[in-house]
N, C-alpha and C positions, 0 to 999 in steps of 0.2 A: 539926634539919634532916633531911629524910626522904632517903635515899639514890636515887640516881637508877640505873635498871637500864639497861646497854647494849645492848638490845635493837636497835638499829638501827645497831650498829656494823658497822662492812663494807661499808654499801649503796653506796657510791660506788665500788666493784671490778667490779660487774656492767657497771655503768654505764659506767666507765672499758673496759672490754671493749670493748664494744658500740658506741662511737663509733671505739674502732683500729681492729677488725674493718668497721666502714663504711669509716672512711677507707683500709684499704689495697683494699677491693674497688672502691673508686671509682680510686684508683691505679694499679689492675689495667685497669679500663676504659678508662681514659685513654690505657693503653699500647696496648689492643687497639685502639683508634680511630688512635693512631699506628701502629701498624706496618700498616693499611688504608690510610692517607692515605699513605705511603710507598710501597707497592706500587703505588697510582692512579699516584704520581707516576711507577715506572718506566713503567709502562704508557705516560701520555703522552708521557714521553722519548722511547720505544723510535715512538710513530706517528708523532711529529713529525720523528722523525730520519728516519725510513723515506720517510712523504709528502717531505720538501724534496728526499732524496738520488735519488728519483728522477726529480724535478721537475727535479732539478740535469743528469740526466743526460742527459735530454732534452732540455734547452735545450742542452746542449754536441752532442748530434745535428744541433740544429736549425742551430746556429750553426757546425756541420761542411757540414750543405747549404747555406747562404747561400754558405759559402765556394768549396763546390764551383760553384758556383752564380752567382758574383759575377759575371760577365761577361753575363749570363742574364737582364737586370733585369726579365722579364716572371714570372719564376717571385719573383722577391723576396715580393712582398704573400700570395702562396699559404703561403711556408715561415713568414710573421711572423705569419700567423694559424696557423700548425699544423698546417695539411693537406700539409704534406710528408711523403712516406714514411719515417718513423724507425721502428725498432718498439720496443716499449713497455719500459718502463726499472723492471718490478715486480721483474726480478730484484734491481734494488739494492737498492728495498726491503724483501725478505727478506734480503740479505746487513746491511744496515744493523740490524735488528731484532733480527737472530741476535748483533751484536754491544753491543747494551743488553738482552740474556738475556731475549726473548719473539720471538715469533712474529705473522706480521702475514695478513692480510689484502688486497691490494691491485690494486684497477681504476682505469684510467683513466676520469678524470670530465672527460669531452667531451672536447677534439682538446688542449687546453693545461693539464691538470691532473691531481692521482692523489688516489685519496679511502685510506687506510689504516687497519683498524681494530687494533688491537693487543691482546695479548695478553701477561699476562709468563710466564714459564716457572715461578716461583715463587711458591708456596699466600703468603695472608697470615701461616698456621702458628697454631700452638698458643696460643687465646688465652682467656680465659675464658667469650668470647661462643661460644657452639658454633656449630656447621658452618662454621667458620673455617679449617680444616686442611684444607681442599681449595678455597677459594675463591682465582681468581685473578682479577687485573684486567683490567678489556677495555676499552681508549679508542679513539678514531677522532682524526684530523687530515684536511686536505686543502690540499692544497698546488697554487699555479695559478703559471702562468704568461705574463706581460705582456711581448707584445713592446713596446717602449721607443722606437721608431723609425716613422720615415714618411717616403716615398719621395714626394721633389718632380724630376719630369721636368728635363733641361737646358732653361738657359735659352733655347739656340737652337734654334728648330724646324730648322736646316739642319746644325748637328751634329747629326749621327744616329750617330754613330761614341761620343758621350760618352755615360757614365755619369750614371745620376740623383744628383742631388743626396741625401745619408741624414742625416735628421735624429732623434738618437736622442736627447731627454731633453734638450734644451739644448748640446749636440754635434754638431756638424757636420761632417758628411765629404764632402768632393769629390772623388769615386775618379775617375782618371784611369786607362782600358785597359790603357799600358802604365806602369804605375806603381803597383802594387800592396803598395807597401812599408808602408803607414799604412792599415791596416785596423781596424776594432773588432773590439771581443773580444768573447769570448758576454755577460759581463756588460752589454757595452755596449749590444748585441742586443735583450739581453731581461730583464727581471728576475722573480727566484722568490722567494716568500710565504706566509707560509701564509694560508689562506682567513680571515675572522670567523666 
């Protein structure tokens, strides 16, 4: 019987290399793709908190004028569309951003809403994919605000002394001049969203 030479012994050591070396460089990618989708995620934190919180702030303005207001019923329908004098509520949006660690961007988008674009403070970081150590995230939100209510006149044209009827969402208030103890609240007012 003819002796057989081990000439091709070893070959599965290359080989064996060569699929660990794949698999941990796919490992590595995997990661760099997560800690990207991580950073997206503060980023949209940081604009969705920013748009609502100013969104929030504003409707509590608005629902400070109604209040000042509530005697006034001709000024009502003006403050529940949003042309009342409030001014604009971007500073909570940078306070709110500053606190999910980015930086925002933020205008008022038309008379009842804020558009936000965000930014986070922190690079994706060191990852295999290069120019990854200086990229940061930048998402946008925009948050609106619906006033919730609608203003039906008293039922007697000869009370002219009553309050209109406020119909807010299935709620009903019948303010009485001197009797202003059961009022709605800004949620009642108005509701804040974020946009589709």
């Amino acid at each position: 019987m003819p002796l057989r030479t081990r000439g091709d012994a070893g070959q599965a050591f290359p080989i064996y290399i060569t699929v660990v070396g794949g698999l941990l460089f796919l490992a590595l990618a995997y990661f760099a793709v997560g800690q990207a989708a991580a950073t997206r995620s503060e980023a949209q934190t940081a604009a969705d908190a920013a748009a609502l919180g100013a969104a929030l702030e504003t409707r509590d303005r608005l629902a400070d004028e109604w209040l000042a207001n509530v005697l006034e019923p001709d000024s009502w329908q003006d403050i529940f569309e949003g042309e009342a004098s409030v001014p604009s509520a971007c500073w909570r949006a940078h306070e709110l951003a500053a606190r999910n660690d980015g930086s925002v961007d933020c205008e008022p988008d038309g008379l009842l809403g804020y558009t936000v674009v965000a930014q986070t403070n922190d690079t994706v970081g060191d990852t295999i994919v290069p120019g990854t150590e200086e990229q940061k995230a930048t998402e946008s939100a925009t948050a609106v605000i619906e006033a919730r209510c609608s203003v039906k006149p008293p039922a007697e044209e000869a009370d002219r002394d009553a309050l209109p009827r406020l119909s807010c969402k299935g709620e009903v208030w019948d303010l009485e001049p001197d009797d202003l103890s059961d009022l709605p609240r800004p949620e009642d007012l108005f509701d804040v969203h974020l946009a589709d």
